[in-house]
ROFIKE-251359 format. One record per residue (C-alpha): residue in one letter; x, y, z. Coordinates in steps of 0.5 Angstrom, whole numbers, padded with zeros to 4 digits, always signed. Example, Ala and Ser with C-alpha at 12.3 -4.5 7.8 and 13.67 -1.06 7.14 Angstrom:
<tilums>
a+0025-0009+0016
s+0027-0002+0014
</tilums>
This chain:
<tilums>
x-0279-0149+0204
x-0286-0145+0202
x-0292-0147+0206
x-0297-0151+0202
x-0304-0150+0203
x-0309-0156+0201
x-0314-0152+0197
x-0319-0158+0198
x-0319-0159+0205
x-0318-0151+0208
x-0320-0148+0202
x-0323-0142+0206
x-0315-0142+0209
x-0313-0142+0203
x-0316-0136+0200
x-0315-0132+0206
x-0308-0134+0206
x-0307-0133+0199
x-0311-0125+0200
x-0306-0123+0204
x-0300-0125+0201
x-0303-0123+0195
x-0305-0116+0198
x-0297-0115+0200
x-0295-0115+0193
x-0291-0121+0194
x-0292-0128+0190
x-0296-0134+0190
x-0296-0141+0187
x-0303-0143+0185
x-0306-0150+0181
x-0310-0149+0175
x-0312-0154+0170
x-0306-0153+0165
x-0300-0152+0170
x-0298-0149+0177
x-0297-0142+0176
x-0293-0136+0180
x-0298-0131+0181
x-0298-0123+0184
x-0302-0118+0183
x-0302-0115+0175
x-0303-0109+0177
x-0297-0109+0182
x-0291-0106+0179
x-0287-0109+0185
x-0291-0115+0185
x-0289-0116+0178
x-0282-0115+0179
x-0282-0121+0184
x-0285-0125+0179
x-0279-0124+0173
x-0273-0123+0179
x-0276-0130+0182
x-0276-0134+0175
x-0270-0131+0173
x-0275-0129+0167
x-0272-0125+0162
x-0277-0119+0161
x-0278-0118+0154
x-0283-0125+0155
x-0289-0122+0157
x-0294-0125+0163
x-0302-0129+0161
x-0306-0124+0165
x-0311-0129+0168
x-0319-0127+0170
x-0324-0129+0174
x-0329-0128+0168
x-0330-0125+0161
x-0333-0120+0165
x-0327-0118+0168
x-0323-0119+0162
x-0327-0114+0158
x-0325-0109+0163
x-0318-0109+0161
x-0318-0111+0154
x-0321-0110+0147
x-0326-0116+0145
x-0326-0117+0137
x-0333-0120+0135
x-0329-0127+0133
x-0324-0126+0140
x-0331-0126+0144
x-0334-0131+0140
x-0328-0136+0141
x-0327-0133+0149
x-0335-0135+0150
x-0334-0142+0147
x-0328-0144+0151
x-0327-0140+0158
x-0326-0143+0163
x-0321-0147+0160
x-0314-0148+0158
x-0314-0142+0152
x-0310-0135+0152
x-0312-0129+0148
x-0308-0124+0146
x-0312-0118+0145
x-0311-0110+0145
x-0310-0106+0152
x-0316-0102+0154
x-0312-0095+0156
x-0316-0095+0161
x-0314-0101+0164
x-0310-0102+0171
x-0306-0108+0169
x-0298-0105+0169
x-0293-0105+0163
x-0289-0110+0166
x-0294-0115+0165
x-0294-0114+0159
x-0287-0113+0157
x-0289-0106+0155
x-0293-0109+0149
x-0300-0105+0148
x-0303-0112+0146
x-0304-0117+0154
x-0306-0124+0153
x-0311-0126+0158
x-0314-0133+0161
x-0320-0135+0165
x-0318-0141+0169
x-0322-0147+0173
x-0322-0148+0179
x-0320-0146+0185
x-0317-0141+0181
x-0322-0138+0179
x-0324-0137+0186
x-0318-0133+0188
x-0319-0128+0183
x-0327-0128+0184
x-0324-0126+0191
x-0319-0122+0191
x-0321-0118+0185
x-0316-0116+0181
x-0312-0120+0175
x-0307-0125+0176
x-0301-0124+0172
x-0298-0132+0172
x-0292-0136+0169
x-0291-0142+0169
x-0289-0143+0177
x-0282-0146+0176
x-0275-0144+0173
x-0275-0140+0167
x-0274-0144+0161
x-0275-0151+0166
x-0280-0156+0166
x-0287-0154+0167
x-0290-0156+0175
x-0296-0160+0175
x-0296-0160+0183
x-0295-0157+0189
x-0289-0161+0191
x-0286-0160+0184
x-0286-0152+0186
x-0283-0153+0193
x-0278-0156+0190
x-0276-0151+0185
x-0277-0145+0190
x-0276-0148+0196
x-0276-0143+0202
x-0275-0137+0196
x-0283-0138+0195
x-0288-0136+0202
x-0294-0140+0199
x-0297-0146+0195
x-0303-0147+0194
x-0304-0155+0193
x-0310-0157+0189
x-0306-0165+0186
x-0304-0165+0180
x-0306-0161+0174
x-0311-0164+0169
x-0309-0162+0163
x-0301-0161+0165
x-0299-0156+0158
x-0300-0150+0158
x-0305-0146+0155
x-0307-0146+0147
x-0306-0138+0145
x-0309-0135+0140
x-0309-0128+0136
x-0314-0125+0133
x-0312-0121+0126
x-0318-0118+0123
x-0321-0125+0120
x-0315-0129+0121
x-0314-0134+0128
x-0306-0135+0128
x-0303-0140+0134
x-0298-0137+0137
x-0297-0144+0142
x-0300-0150+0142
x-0302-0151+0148
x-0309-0155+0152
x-0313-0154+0147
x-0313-0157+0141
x-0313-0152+0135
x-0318-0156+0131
x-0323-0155+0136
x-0323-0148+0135
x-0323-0149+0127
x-0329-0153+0129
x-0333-0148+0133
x-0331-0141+0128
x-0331-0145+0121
x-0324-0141+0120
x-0317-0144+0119
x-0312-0143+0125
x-0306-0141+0121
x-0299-0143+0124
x-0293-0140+0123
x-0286-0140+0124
x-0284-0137+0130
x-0277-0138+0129
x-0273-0130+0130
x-0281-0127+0131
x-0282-0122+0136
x-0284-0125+0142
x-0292-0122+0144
x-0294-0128+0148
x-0290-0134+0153
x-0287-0140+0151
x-0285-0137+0144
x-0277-0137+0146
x-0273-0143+0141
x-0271-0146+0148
x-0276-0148+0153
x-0279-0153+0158
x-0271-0156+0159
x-0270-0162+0164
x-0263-0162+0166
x-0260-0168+0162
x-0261-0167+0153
x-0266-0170+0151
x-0266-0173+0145
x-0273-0173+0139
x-0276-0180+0135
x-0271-0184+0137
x-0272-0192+0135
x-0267-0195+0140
x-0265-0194+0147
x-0258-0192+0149
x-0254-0195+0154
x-0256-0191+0161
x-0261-0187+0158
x-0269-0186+0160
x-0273-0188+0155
x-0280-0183+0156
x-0284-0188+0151
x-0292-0188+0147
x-0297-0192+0146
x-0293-0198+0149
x-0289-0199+0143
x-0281-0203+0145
x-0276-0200+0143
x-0269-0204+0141
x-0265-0203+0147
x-0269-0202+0153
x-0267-0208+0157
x-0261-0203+0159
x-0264-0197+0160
x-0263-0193+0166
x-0271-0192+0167
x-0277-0193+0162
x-0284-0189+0162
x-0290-0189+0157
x-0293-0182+0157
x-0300-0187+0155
x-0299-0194+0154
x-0306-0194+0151
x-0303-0188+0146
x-0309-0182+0149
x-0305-0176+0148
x-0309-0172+0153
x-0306-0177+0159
x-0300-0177+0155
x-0300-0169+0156
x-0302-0170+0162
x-0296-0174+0165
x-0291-0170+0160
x-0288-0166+0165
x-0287-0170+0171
x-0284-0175+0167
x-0279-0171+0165
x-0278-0169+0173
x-0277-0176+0174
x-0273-0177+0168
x-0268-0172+0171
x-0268-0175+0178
x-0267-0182+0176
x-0260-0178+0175
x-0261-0179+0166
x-0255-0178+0162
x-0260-0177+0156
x-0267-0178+0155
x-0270-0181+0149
x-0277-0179+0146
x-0280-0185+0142
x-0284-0182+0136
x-0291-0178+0139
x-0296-0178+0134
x-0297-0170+0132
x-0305-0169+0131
x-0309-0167+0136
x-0305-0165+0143
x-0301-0168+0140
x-0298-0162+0136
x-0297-0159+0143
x-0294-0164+0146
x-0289-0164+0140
x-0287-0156+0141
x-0286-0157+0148
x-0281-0163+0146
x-0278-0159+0140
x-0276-0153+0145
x-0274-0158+0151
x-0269-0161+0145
x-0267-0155+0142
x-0259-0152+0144
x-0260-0147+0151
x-0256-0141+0151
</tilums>
């Protein structure tokens, strides 16, 4: 089993512990706000290939390279007036930009799956630290199986990797607990390439610019989380449903029944009160629960689609959808 270092109570353990893993090419789970990712070192070949052969992550799916600030984010990519106005309203935070590889950057063509475009990220946190530390970008999936559930803790980590994972650095459980929202900038158009922690609406907001959706069905992969089947628990999952099926987990919202609940092999409500963002929250790890109650099936009940909503419903579509 990976060690696990409590980054709030031996924070300077768990910097000096992750430095040197890091410095040895060799990859560490670490807590964001989104998610638990895996990270190494970006400029590292090596330690990228760990990443993707630890994950069993198809190549082609490129890595957020994740900045201590946008000063160093600045030293590998290029910021276009409007990707910089959106950076500097909502770094640090749950945001990825896909911008243009700066040709003098150390970040290596794996992370980026050979693409010259990198997307980039400033977490908060203890893992805004780490990088301020150790000086160099981060390259992090998510920190589990790929095309598994998302962790949103240290424990859900160690379970996935087990001893295959030298450390984990444990902060609790993710505040935001979805993946990050990733935007592309082209010329004067802002296009969502995942919905993610922050809403869509909030850059609309800000830059007075429609972020435009589109169909990612058959699109060339230029940032994660766009592959049609994602974020799977083990059993299926089933959409919208407006009964319970005898022996399935029933993952509800709003504290809203459902006919057929009385036999029903587990029930949770994501947000009995209906806050999407708690219900983003506990998205993941219900799922994990679902999944370790030994569910047949999981049934969804109807999750409204505005605000988090809208990423909550991606993560659900993907988990839904037929696995290869």
């Amino acid at each position: 089993m990976a060690d696990i270092v409590d980054t709030r109570t031996e924070p300077e353990v768990a910097l000096a512990r992750a430095a040197d893993v890091l410095g040895r090419g060799v990859p560490v789970a670490i807590p964001t706000e989104t998610v638990y990712g895996l990270a190494a070192d970006a400029t590292n070949p090596l330690a990228i290939t760990r990443i993707y052969e630890m994950k069993g992550r198809p190549r082609f799916n490129p890595l957020i390279c994740h900045m201590a600030d946008l000063a160093m984010a600045e030293q590998h990519a290029v910021f276009d007036p409007l990707s910089r106005q959106i950076a500097e309203a909502f770094w640090p935070g749950p945001l990825t930009l896909i911008l243009p590889i700066r040709p003098e950057s150390a970040i290596h063509p794996l992370a980026r799956a050979g693409l010259d475009t990198v997307g980039i990220r400033v977490p908060t946190g203890f893992a805004s630290r780490l990088l301020a530390a150790f000086g160099r970008p981060l390259a992090a999936p998510s920190a589990n199986t790929s095309g598994r559930i998302s962790p949103t803790t240290a424990r859900h980590v160690a379970e996935d990797f087990g001893a295959r994972l030298e450390l984990v650095l444990d902060a609790g459980p993710a505040v935001v607990g979805l993946e990050s929202t990733i935007l592309k900038v082209e010329g004067e158009t802002i296009r969502l390439l995942r919905p993610g922690g922050l809403d869509a609406a909030e850059v609309e907001r800000i830059t007075g610019r429609p972020v435009l959706r589109n169909d990612t069905a058959g699109a060339t992969i230029e940032a994660p989380g766009m592959l049609a089947s994602h974020y799977a628990p083990d059993a299926p999952v089933r959409l919208n449903a407006s009964d319970v099926r005898p022996g399935e987990v029933l993952i509800r919202f709003g504290g809203k029944t459902l006919p057929g609940e009385a036999d029903a092999a587990l029930v949770l409500d994501l947000s009995p009160s209906g806050d999407l963002a708690e219900a983003a929250a506990n998205l993941f790890g219900y799922m994990k629960q679902a999944d370790a109650a030994g569910a047949g099936s999981i049934a969804f009940s109807p999750i409204p689609a505005d605000g988090l909503g809208e990423a909550i419903n991606d993560r659900l579509q993907r988990a839904a959808a037929p696995r290869g």
